[in-house]
C-alpha positions in Angstrom: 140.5 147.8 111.9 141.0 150.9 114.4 142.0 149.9 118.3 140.4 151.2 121.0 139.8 154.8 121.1 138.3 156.5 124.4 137.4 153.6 125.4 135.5 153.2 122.2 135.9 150.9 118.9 134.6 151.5 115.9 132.2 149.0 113.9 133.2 148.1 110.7 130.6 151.0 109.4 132.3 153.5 110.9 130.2 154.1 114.4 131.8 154.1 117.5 130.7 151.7 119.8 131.1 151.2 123.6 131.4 147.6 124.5 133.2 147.2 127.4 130.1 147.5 130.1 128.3 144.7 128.5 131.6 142.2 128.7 132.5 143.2 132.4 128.8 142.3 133.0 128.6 139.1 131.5 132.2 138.2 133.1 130.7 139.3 136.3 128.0 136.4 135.2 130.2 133.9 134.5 132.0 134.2 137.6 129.2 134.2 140.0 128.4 131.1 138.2 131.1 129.7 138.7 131.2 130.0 142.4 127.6 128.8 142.2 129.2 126.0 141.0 132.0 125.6 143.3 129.4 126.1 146.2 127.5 123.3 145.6 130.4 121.2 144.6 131.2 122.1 147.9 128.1 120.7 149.7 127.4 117.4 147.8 131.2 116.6 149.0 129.6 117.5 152.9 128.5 114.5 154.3 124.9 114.1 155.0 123.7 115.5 158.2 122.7 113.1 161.1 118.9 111.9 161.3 116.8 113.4 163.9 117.7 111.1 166.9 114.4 110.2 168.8 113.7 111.5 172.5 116.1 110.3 174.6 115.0 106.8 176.0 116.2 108.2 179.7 112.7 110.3 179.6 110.4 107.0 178.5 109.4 105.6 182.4 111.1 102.1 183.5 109.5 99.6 183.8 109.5 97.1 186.9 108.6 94.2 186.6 108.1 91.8 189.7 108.4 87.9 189.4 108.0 84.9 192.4 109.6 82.1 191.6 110.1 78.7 193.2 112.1 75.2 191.9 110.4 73.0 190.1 111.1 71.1 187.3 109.7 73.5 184.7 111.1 76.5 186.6 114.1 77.2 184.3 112.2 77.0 181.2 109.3 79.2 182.4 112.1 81.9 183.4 113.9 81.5 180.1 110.5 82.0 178.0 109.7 85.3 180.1 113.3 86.9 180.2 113.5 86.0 176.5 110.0 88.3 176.0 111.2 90.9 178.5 114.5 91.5 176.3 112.4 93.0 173.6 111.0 95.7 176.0 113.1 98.8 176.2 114.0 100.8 179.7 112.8 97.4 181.9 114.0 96.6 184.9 113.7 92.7 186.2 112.4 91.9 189.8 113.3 88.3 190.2 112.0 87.3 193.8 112.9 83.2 194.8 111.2 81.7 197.2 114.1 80.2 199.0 116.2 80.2 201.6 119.3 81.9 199.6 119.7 82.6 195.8 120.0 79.4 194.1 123.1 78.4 191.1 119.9 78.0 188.3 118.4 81.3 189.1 121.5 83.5 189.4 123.1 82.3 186.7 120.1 82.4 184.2 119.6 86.2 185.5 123.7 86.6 184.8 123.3 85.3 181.2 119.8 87.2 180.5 121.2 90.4 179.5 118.5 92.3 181.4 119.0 95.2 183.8 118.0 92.8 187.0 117.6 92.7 190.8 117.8 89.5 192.4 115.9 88.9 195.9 115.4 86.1 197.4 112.6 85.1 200.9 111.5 81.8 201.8 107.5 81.7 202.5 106.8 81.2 206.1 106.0 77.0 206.9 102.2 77.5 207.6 101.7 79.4 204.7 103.0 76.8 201.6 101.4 74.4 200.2 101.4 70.9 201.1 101.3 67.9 198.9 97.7 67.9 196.8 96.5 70.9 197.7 95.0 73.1 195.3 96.7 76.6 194.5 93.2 78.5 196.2 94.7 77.3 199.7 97.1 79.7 200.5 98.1 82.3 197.5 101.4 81.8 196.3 104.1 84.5 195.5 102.4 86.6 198.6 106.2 86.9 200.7 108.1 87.6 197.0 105.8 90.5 195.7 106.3 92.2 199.1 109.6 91.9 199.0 110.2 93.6 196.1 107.8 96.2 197.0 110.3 96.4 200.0 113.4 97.1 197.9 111.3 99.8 196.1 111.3 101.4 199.1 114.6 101.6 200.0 114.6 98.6 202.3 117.3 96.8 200.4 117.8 93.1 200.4 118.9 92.3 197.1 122.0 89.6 196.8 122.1 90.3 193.1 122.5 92.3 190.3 121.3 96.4 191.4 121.2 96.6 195.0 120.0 100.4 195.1 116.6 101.3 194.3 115.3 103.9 192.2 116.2 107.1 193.2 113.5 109.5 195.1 111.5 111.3 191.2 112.4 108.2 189.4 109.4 107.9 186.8 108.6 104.4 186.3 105.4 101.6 186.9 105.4 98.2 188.8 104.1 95.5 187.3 103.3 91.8 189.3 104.2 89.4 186.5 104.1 85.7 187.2 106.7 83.6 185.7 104.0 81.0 183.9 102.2 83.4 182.2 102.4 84.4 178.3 102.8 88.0 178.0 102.8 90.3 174.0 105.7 93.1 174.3 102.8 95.5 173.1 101.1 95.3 177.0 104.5 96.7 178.4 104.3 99.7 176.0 100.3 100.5 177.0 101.6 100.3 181.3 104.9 102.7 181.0 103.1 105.9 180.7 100.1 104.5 183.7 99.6 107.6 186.4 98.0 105.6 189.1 96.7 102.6 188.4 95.8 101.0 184.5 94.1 97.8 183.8 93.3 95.5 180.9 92.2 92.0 180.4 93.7 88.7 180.8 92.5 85.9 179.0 92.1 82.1 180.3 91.8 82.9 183.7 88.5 82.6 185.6 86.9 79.9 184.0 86.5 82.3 181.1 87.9 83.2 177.6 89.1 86.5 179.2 88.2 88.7 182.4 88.6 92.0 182.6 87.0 95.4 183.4 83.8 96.6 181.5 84.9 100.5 179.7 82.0 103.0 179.2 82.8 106.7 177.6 86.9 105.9 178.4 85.8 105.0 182.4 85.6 101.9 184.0 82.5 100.8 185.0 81.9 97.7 186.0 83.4 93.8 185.9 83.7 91.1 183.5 84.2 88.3 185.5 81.7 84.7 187.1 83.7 84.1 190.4 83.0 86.8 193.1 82.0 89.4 191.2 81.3 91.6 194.1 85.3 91.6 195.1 86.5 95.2 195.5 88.3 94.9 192.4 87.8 91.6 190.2 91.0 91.5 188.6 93.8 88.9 188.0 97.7 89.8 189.2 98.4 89.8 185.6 95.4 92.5 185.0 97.4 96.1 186.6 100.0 98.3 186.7 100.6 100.8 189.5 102.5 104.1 189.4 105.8 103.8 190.9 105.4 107.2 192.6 101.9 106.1 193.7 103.4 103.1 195.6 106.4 105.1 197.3 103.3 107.5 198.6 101.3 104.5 200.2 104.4 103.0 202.4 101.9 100.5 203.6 100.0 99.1 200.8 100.9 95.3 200.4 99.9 92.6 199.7 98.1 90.6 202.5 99.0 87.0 202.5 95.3 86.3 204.9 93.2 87.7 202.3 90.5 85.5 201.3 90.6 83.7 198.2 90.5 85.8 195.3 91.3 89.1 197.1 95.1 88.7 197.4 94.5 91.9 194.0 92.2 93.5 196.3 94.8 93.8 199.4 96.7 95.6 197.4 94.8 97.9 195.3 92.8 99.1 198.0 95.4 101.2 199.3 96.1 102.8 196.4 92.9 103.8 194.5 89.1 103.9 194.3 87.6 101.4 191.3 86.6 104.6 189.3 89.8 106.2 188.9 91.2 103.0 187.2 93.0 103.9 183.7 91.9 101.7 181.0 94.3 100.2 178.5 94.8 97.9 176.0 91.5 100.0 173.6 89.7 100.8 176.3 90.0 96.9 177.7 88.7 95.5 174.4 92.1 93.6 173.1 93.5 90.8 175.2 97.9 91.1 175.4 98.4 88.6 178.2 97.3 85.4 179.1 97.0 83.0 182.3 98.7 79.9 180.5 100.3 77.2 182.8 102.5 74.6 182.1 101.6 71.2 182.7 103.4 69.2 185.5 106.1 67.0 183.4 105.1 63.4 183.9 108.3 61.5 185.5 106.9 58.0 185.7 110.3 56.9 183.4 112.5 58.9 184.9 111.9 57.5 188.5 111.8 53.7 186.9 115.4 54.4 185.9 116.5 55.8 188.7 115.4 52.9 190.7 117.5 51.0 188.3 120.6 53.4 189.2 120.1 54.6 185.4 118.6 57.9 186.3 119.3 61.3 183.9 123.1 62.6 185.2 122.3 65.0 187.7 124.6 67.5 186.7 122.7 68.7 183.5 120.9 71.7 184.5 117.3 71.7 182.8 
């Protein structure tokens, strides 16, 4: 065979042929291929990139939520039961109002070990407005000095003796919710409050004398009142029925809750200030699903306990319950 001539070879008939494009082109080939190659060797040793991260929970509103509370043998328990449902809420902030005369070992502690953002407070109702022995609940409305003492630290008038002492700063998005400390509350209500503008409702059930009371939805407005007792009250809602805008509440310095309202318009002190019945936001499908409930516990009977301590026998003392 002949080498290379001109650049040219000769076939084995005789005929020159130029064959040196056709090989620098499929070299060429072969080594964009194999960078191809090396490139996407390259990326499947890259680790993954990060998951799209959610919106940052700083821009969800906090919640506040407001509880009275006073000793009593079940108080510990009822407390433990909320803070346990109040943990699975996100951006929450715990308004634990005592009625008492300074912050008590059982409450502190419990609000230490809770894990929840808190603020503890603490005002002991005035003597002519408690309760005395046997008297029904209707008397004089309970939790009237706590509620407005939180509402006070919203403000900026301080008071706390635990946990956050300052109070949301002025543009802090968030909504104030009244929870009492007996009641039975799904984590599901706390997400339908957070985004409320002025002031959202829902129903509550066992409360009234009813399976549920609540307000009456028509075309996404409220119109009217499901409720037997009073049903001509300004607004015929329970405390565990609304949510009001924190901003709303810093704008209305004097709304409060008036401890000489009549009975069943302890809701209706308040709300008055802050809205007019037809600009109510309804909730929880337009008011048609019930998320919290007026449960109480019953009063532990002690009959044994008191016949052994008369014998000197008594349950130790020391044992917090």
């Amino acid at each position: 065979m002949q080498g290379f001539r001109d650049s040219a070879t000769v076939l084995s008939s005789g005929q020159p042929c130029d064959c040196l494009p056709p090989l620098r082109a499929a070299a060429e080939q072969l080594r964009q291929k194999d960078l191809r190659i090396s490139q996407l060797q390259a990326e499947l040793r890259r680790p993954p990139p990060a998951p799209a991260q959610p919106p940052e929970p700083e821009a969800r509103p906090t919640i506040y939520v407001v509880t009275p509370t006073y000793a009593r043998l079940v108080q510990k328990a009822e407390l433990v039961r909320l803070s346990q449902t109040l943990s699975l809420v996100p951006r929450l902030h715990w308004l634990l109002v005592e009625d008492a005369e300074g912050p008590t070992p059982l409450v502190s502690g419990l609000l230490a070990a809770s894990g929840l953002l808190f603020t503890h407070l603490v005002v002991l109702t005035p003597k002519a407005q408690r309760l005395r022995e046997g008297e029904p609940g209707w008397v004089h409305p309970r939790g009237v000095e706590q509620r407005n003492k939180a509402l006070d630290w919203l403000r900026g008038r301080g008071g706390a003796v635990g946990g956050e002492k300052d109070p949301p700063p002025p543009g802090t998005q968030g909504v104030v919710y009244f929870a009492d400390d007996d009641n039975t509350y799904s984590r599901e209500l706390f997400e339908e409050m957070r985004w409320t503008r002025g002031v959202s409702v829902w129903p509550v059930g066992l409360v009234g004398g009813l399976r549920f009371e609540g307000p009456q939805v028509q075309d996404g407005r409220v119109v009217g009142f499901h409720t037997a007792w009073e049903p001509n009250r300004p607004f015929p809602v329970d405390m565990a029925g609304f949510a009001v805008a924190l901003p709303l509440l810093l704008a209305k310095p004097n709304a409060q809750f008036d401890s000489t309202a009549p009975r069943g318009h302890l809701e209706s002190s308040l709300l008055s200030h802050l809205v007019d019945p037809k600009d109510l936001e309804p909730r929880a499908a337009n008011c048609t699903r019930v998320l919290v409930w007026h449960t109480r516990t019953e009063k532990p009977k002690m009959k044994q306990e008191e016949q052994l301590q008369r014998q000197g026998r008594g349950s130790d003392p020391a044992v917090e319950v």
